[in-house]
C-alpha positions in Angstrom: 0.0 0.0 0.0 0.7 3.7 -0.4 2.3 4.8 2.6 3.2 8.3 2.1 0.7 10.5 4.3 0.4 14.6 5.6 1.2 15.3 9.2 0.0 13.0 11.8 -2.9 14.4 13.8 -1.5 13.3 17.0 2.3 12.7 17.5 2.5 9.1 18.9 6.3 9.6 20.2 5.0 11.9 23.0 1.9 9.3 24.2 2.4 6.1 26.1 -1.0 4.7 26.8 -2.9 3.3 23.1 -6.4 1.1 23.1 -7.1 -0.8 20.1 -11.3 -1.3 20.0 -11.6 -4.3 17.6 -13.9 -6.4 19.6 -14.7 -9.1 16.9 -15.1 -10.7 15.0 -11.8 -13.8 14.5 -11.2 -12.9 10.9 -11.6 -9.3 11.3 -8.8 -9.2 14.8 -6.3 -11.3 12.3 -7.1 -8.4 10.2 -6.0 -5.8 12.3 -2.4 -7.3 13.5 -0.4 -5.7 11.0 -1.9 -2.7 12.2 -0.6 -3.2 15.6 2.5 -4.4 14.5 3.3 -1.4 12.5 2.2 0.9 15.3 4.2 -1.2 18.0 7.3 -1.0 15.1 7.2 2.5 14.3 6.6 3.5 18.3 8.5 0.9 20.9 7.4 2.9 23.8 3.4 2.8 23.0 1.7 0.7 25.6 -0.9 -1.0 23.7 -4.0 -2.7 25.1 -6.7 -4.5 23.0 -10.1 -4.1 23.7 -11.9 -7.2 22.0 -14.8 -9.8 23.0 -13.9 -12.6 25.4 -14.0 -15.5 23.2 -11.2 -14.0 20.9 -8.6 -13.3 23.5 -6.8 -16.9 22.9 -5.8 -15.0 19.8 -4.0 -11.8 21.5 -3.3 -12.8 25.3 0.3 -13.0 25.7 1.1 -10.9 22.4 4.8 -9.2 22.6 3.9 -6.1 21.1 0.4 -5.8 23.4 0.4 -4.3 27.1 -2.4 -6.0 27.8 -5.9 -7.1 26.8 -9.1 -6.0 27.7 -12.4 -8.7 27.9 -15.6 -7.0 26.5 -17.7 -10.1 27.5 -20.9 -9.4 25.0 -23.2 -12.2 25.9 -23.4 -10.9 29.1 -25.0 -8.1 28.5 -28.0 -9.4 26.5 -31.7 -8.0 27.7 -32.8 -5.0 29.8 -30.9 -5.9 32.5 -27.8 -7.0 30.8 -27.8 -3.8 28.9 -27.4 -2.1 32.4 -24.7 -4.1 33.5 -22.9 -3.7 30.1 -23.2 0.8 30.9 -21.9 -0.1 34.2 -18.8 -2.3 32.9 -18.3 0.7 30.3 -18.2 3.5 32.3 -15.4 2.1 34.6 -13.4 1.3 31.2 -11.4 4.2 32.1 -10.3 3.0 35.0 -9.4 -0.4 33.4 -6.5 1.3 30.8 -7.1 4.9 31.0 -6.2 5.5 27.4 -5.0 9.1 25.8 -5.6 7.9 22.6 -8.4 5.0 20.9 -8.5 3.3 17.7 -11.7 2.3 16.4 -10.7 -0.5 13.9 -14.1 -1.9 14.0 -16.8 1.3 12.9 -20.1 0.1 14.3 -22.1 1.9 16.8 -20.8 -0.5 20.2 -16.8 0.1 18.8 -17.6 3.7 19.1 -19.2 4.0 22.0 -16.5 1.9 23.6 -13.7 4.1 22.1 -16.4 7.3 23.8 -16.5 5.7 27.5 -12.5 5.1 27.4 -12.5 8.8 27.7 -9.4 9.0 25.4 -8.8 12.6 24.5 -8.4 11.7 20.9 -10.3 8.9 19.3 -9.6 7.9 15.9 -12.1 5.7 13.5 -12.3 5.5 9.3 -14.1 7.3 7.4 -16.3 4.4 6.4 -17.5 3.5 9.6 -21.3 2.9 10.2 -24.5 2.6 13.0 -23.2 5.9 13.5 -19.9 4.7 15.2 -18.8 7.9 13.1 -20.8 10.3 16.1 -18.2 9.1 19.3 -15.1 9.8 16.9 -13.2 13.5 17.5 -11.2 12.8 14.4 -11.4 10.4 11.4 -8.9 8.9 8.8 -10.0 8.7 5.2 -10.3 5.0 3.7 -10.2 4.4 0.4 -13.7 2.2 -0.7 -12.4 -1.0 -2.7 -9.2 -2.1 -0.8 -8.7 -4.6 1.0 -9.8 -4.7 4.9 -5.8 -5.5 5.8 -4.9 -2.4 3.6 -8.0 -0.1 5.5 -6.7 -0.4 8.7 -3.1 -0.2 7.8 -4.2 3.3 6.1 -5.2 4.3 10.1 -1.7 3.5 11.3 0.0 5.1 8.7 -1.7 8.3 9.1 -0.9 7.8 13.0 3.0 8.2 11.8 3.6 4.6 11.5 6.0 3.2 8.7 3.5 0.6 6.0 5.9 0.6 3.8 6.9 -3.4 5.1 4.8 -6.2 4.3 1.9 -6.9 6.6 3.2 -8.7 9.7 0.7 -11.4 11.7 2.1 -12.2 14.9 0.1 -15.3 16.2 0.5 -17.5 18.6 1.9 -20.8 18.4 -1.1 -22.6 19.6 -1.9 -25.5 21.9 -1.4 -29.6 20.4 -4.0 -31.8 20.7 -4.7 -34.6 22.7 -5.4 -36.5 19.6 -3.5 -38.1 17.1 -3.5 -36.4 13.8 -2.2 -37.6 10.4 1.5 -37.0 9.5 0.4 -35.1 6.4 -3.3 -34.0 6.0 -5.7 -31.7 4.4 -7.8 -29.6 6.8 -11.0 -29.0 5.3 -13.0 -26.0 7.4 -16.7 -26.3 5.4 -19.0 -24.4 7.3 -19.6 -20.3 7.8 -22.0 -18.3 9.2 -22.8 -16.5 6.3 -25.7 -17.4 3.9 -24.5 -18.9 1.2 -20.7 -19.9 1.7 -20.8 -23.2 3.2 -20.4 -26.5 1.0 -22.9 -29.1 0.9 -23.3 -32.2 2.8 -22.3 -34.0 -0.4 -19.6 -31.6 -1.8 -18.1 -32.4 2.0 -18.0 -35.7 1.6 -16.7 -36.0 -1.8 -13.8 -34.2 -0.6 -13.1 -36.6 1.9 -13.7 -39.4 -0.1 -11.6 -38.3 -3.4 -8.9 -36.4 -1.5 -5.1 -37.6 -2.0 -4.4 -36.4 1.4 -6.5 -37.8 4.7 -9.3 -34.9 5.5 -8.9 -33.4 8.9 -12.7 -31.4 9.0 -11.9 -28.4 11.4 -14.5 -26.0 12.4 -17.9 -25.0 13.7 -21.3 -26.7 12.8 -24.8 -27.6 13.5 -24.2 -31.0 16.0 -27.2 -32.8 13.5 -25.0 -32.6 10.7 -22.1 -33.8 11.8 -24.1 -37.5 12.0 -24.2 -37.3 8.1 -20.6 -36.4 7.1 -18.1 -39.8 6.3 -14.6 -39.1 7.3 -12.6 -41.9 6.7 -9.2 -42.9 8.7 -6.9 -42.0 9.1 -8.9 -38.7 8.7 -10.1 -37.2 11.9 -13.3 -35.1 12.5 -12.8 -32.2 14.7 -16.3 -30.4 14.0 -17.0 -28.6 17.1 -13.9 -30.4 19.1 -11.4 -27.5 18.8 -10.5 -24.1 20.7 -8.6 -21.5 19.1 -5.3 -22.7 20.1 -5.9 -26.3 19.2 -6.7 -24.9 15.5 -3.9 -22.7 15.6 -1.6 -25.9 16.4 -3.7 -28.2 13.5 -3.3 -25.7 11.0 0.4 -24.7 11.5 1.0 -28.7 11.0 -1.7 -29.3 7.6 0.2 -29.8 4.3 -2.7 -28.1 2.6 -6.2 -26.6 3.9 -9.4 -25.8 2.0 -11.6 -23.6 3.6 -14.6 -21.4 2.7 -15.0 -17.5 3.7 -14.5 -17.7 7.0 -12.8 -16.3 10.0 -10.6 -19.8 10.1 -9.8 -18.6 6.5 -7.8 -15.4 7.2 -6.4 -17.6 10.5 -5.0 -19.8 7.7 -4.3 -17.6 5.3 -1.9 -15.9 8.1 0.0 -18.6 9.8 0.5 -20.5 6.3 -0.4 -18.6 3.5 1.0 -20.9 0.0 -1.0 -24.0 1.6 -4.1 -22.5 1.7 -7.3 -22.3 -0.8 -10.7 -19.9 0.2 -13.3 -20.8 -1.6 -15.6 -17.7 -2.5 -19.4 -17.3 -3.2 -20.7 -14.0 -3.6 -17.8 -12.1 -1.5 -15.0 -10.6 -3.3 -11.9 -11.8 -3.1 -10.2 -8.8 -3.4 -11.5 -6.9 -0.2 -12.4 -10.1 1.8 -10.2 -12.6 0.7 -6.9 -14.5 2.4 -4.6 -11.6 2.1 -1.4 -13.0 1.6 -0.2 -13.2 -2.3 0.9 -16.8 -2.0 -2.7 -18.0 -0.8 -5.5 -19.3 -3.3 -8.6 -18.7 -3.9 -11.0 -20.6 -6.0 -14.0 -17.9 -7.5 -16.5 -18.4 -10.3 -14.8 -21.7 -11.2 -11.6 -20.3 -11.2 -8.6 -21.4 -8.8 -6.1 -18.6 -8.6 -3.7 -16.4 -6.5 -6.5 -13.5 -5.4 -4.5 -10.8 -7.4 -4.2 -12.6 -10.9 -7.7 -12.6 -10.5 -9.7 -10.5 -12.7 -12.2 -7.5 -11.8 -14.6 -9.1 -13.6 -14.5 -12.8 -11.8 -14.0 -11.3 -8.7 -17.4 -9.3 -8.7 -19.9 -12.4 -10.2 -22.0 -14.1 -7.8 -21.2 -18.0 -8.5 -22.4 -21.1 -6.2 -19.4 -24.0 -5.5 -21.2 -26.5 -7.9 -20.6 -30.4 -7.1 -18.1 -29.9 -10.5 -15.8 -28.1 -8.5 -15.1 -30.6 -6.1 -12.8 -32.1 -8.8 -10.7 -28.6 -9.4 -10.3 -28.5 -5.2 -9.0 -32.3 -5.3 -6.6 -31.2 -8.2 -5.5 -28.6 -6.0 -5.1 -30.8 -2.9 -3.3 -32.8 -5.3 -0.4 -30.6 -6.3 0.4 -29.7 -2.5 0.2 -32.7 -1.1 
């Protein structure tokens, strides 16, 4: 990215105390590490501390170039009286890291009115934010509108001062083994997102594991009813619901190849081991959602390629994995195994 920038608003070497908001969700945190790493590169003295929800600390507890990290624990603060005990946890945030200056890498309405209750007398967000995050911000960093989500927060460190001019950095940590035995060489398969219309089919799942060169490790979260109807065969292992973040950390650092669809396991991939990965993309565009890394594949509109030899064209179509591609992934799978 471009990293030449007018005059920093606020001048980082004379401010000690930082808070990153970025509360969730997994992909969107691994987003935002090269962010902290250029801020933590460009100023050693910054005390950083990360603001995020509870069930994504795993990925930033212990972090060498974070202070500390903060727990925003979300599910407790559902209903009327949740809500209250959710004002009451926010307006002693203060108190928890008293901040001079906050970072609103997320830009929705609860990010902003986090970065507003740290009481920070400068707090940053992007231009693009939305819900009105925009209203709790005292000063704002243009973003272009088609980059990629690595590149938009990396534009809010640069014009903080910080040097972008390296490639992004994600620091991660080295994760936790597990207690069971996995395949010397394997393919970890992660099938299943949230979003509507990016998950592969019972059948296109089992296909995979049944015509795959390499044994199928199936990482991941899923409905507990499906998992009855998917056949992984040994030595392939099913760890559908059986994993915390470290434990996937540790099985994907030690696949020879992994196959995942849009997905926050995706861009965990995509940064611990980025030539050994393919994201498979529906409707989202590759180019602003996509694995970041160069070296990482992507398969779109029938198409398996490195995301920036993919055309504009490909990139913006709306195209359903077909059972048809299940034979272009196993050719992939093929080739790096």
């Amino acid at each position: 990215m471009n990293s030449d920038a007018p005059q920093a608003p606020v001048d980082l070497a004379k401010i000690r105390r930082v808070l990153i908001v970025k509360p969730s969700s997994l992909g969107d945190i691994v987003h935002t590490l090269p962010s902290l790493h250029d801020l933590k590169s460009s100023f050693p003295d910054l005390e950083i501390t990360w603001l995020a929800n509870t069930e994504w600390l795993p990925l930033l507890e212990g972090h060498s170039q974070l202070k500390g990290t903060l727990g925003f624990p979300r599910a407790e603060f559902r209903g009327l009286l949740g809500g209250l005990k959710g004002l009451r946890w926010m307006n002693d945030l203060h108190h928890r890291c008293a901040p001079e200056v906050s970072l609103d890498f997320q830009g929705l309405f609860r990010s902003g009115m986090l970065s507003w209750f740290s009481r920070a007398r400068q707090r940053f967000g992007l231009s693009d934010a939305r819900e009105g995050a925009g209203l709790f911000h005292n000063l704002k960093v243009e973003v272009p509108k088609d980059c990629h989500a690595v590149d938009r927060y990396r534009y809010l460190a640069s014009a903080l001062g910080a040097d972008v001019s390296q490639p992004a950095t994600f620091l991660l940590p080295p994760g936790t083994s597990l207690s069971r035995e996995l395949p010397p060489r394997f393919v970890a398969i992660h099938p299943f997102s949230r979003g509507e219309g990016k998950s592969l089919t019972l059948a296109q799942i089992n296909a995979l594991c049944a015509k795959s060169t390499l044994p199928v490790v199936l990482v991941g979260r899923c409905d507990p009813a499906l998992i009855r109807q998917i056949n992984v065969t040994e030595p392939g292992v099913d760890l559908l619901n059986k994993t915390t973040i470290p434990e996937l950390i540790a099985c994907l650092r030690r696949a020879t190849a992994i196959v995942s669809v849009d997905s926050g396991p995706m861009h965990l991939a995509a940064a611990l081991c980025p030539d050994q990965l393919l994201g498979i993309h529906t409707w989202s565009d590759p180019r602003k959602v996509g694995p970041y890394p160069a070296a990482s594949w992507v398969w779109k509109s029938g198409e398996i390629a490195h995301r920036n030899d993919l055309s504009a064209a490909t990139c913006g179509k709306a195209t359903a994995f077909e059972d048809a591609d299940v034979d272009r992934v196993i050719a992939w799978i093929s080739t790096h195994s």
